[in-house]
Backbone as a ProteinNet text record, in pm:
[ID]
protein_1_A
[PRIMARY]
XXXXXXXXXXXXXXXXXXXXXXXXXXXXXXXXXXXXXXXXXXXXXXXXXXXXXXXXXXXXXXXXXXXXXXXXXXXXXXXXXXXXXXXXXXXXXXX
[TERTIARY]
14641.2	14539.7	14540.9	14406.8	14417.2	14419.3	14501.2	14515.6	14415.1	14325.6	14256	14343.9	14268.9	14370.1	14313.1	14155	14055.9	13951.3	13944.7	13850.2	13735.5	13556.9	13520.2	13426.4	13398.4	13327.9	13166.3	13071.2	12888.7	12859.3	12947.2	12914	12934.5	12875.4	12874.7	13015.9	13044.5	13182.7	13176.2	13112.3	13155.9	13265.3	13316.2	13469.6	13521.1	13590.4	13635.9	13728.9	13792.7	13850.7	13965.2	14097.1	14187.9	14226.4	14265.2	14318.5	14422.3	14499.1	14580.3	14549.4	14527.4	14507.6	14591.7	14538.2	14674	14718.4	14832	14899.2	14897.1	14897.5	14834.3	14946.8	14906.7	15047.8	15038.9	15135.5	15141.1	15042	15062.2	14952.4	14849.6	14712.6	14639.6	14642.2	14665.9	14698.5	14618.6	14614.5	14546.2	14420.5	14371.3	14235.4	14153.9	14014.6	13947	13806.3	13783.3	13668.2	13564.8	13427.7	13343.2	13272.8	13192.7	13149.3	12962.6	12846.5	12741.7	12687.9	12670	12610.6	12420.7	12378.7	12265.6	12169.7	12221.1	12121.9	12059.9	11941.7	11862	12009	12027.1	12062.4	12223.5	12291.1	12417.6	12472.4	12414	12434.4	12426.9	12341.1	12389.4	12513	12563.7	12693.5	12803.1	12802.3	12904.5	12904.1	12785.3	12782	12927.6	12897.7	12991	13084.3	13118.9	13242.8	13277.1	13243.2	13328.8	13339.6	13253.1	13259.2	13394.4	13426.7	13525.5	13687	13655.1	13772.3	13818	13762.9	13716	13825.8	13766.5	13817.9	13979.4	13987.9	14070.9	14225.9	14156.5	14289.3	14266.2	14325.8	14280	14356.2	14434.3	14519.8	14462.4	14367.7	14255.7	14224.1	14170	14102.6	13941.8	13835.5	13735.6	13640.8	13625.2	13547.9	13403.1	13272.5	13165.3	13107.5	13073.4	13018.6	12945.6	12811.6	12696	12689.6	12638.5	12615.9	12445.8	12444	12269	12177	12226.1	12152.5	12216.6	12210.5	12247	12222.1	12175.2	12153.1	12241	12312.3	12417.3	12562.3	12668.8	12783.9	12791.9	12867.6	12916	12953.2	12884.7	12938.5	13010.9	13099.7	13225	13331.7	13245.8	13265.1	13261.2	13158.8	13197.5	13308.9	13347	13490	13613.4	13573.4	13687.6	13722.4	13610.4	13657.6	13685.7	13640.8	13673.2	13822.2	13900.1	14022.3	14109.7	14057.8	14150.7	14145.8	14053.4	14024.5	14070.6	14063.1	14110.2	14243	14281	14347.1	14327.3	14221.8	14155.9	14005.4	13937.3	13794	13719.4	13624.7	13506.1	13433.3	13332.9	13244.6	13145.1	13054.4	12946.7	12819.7	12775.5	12643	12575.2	12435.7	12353.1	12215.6	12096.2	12046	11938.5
-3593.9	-3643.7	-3558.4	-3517.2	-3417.5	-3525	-3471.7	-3565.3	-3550.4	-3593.2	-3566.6	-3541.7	-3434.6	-3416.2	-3388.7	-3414.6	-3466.4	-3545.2	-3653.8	-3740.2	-3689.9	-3661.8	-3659.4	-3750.8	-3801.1	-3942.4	-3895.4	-3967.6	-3944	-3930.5	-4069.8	-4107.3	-3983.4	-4037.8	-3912	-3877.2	-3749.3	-3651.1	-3556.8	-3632.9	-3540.3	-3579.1	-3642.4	-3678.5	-3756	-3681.3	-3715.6	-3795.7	-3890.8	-3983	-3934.7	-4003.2	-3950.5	-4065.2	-4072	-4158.3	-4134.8	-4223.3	-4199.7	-4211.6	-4158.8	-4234.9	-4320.9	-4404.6	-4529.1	-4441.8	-4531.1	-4487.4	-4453.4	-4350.1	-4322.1	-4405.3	-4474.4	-4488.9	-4421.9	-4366.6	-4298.2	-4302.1	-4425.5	-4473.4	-4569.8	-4525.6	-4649.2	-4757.3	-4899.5	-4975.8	-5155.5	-5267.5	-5387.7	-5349.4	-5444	-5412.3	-5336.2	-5279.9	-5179.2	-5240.1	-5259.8	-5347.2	-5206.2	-5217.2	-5130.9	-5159.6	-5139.1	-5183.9	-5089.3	-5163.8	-5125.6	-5161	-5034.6	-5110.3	-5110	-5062	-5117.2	-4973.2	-4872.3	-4776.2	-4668.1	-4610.4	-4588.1	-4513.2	-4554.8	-4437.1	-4495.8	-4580.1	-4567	-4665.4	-4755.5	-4822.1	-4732.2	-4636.3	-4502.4	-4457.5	-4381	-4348.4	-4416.3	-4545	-4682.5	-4700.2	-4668.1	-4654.4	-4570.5	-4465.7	-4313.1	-4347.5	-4381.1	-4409.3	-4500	-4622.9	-4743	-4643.4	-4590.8	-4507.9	-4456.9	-4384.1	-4264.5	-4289.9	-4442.6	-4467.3	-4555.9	-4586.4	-4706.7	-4593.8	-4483.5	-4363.2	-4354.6	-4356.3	-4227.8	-4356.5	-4460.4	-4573.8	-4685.2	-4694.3	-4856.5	-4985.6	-4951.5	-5044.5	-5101.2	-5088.4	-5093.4	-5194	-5280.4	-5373.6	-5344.2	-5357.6	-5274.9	-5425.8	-5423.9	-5566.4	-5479.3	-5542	-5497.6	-5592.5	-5531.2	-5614.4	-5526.5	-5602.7	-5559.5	-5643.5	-5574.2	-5609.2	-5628.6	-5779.9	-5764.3	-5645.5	-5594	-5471.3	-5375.9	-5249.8	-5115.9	-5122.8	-5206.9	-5194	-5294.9	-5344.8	-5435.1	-5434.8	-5468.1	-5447.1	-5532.5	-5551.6	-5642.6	-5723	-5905.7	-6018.1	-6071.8	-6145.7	-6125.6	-6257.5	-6372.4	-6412.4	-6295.1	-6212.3	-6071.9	-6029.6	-5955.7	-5897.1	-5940.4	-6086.4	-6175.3	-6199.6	-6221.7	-6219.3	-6085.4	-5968.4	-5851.9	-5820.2	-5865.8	-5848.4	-5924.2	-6045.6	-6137.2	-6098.1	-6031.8	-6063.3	-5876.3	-5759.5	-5635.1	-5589.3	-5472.4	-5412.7	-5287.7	-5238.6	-5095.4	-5117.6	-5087.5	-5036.7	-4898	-4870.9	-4797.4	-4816.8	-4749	-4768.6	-4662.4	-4705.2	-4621	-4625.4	-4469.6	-4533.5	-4323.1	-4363.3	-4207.5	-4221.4	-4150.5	-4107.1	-4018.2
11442.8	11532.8	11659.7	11689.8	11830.4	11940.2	12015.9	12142.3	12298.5	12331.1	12470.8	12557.5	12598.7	12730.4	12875.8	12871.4	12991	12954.2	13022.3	13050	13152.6	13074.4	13173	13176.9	13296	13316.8	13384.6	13282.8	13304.8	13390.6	13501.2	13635.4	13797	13815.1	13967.8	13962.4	13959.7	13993.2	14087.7	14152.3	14324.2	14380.3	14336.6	14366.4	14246.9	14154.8	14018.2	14010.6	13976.7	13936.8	13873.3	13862.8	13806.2	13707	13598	13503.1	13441.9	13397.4	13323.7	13154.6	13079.6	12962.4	12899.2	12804.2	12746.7	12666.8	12635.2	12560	12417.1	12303.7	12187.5	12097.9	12000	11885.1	11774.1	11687.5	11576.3	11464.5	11447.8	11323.6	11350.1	11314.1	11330	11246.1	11271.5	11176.9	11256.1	11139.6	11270.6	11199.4	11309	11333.8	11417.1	11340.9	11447.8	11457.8	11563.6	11666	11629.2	11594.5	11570.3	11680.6	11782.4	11895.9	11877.7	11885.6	11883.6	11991.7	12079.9	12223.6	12188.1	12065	12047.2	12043.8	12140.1	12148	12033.6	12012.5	11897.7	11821.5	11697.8	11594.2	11619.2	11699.5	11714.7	11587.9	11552.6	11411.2	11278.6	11317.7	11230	11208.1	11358.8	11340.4	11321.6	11362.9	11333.2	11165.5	11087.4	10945.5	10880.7	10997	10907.8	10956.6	11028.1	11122.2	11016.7	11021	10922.8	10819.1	10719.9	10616.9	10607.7	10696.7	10698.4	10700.3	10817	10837.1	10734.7	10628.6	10510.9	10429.6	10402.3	10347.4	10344.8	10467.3	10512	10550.6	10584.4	10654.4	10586	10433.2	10361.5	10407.6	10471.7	10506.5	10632.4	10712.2	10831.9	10800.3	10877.2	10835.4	11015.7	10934.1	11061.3	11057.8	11174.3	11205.5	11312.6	11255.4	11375.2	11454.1	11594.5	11690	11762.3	11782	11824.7	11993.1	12072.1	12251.9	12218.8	12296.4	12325.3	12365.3	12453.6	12521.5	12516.1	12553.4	12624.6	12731.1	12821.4	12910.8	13056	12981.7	13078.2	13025.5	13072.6	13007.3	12915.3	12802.7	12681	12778.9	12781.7	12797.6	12784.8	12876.9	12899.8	12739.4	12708.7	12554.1	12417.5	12490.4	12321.9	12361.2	12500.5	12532.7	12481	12509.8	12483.4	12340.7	12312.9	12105.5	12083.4	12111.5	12061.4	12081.5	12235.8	12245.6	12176	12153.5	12075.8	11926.4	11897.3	11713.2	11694.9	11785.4	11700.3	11808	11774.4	11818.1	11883.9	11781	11872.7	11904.4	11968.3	11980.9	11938.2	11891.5	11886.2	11940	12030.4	12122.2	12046.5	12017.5	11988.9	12033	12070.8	12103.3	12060.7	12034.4	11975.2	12064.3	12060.4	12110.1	12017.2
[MASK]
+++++++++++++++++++++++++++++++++++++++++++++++++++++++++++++++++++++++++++++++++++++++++++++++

């Protein structure tokens, strides 16, 4: 697995932000939260994505969740089931 080693953030970077990233674990394993923030085509790539990782990690177990809009943050009852019910997130979104 290639590891990131900069974060760069959409939002105004006239003065960039520093983060730490979390912490990576060896194996992906649990559950993986598929996250559809709704925007055109991103239920597309959430397709290949489950696809792949369906593939590639059987022992996964991949759960999806769709956000009313793209246009406001995920409500704070989806947050909450999403943290309680997976272990990792996918955030997807296309264009």
């Amino acid at each position: 697995m290639t590891q990131m080693t900069r974060i760069v953030d959409p939002t105004d970077e006239r003065v960039p932000l520093s983060r730490a990233l979390a912490p990576r674990p060896q194996r992906l394993s649990g559950v993986v939260a598929l996250l559809d923030i709704v925007k055109p085509r991103g239920d597309v790539l959430l397709d290949r994505i489950e696809q792949r990782l369906a593939e590639r990690l059987p022992g996964v177990t991949l759960k999806r969740y769709r956000k009313p809009t793209f246009a406001k943050p995920a409500p704070d009852e989806l947050r909450r089931r999403i943290a309680a019910e997976s272990d990792f997130v996918i955030e997807a979104l296309a264009d």
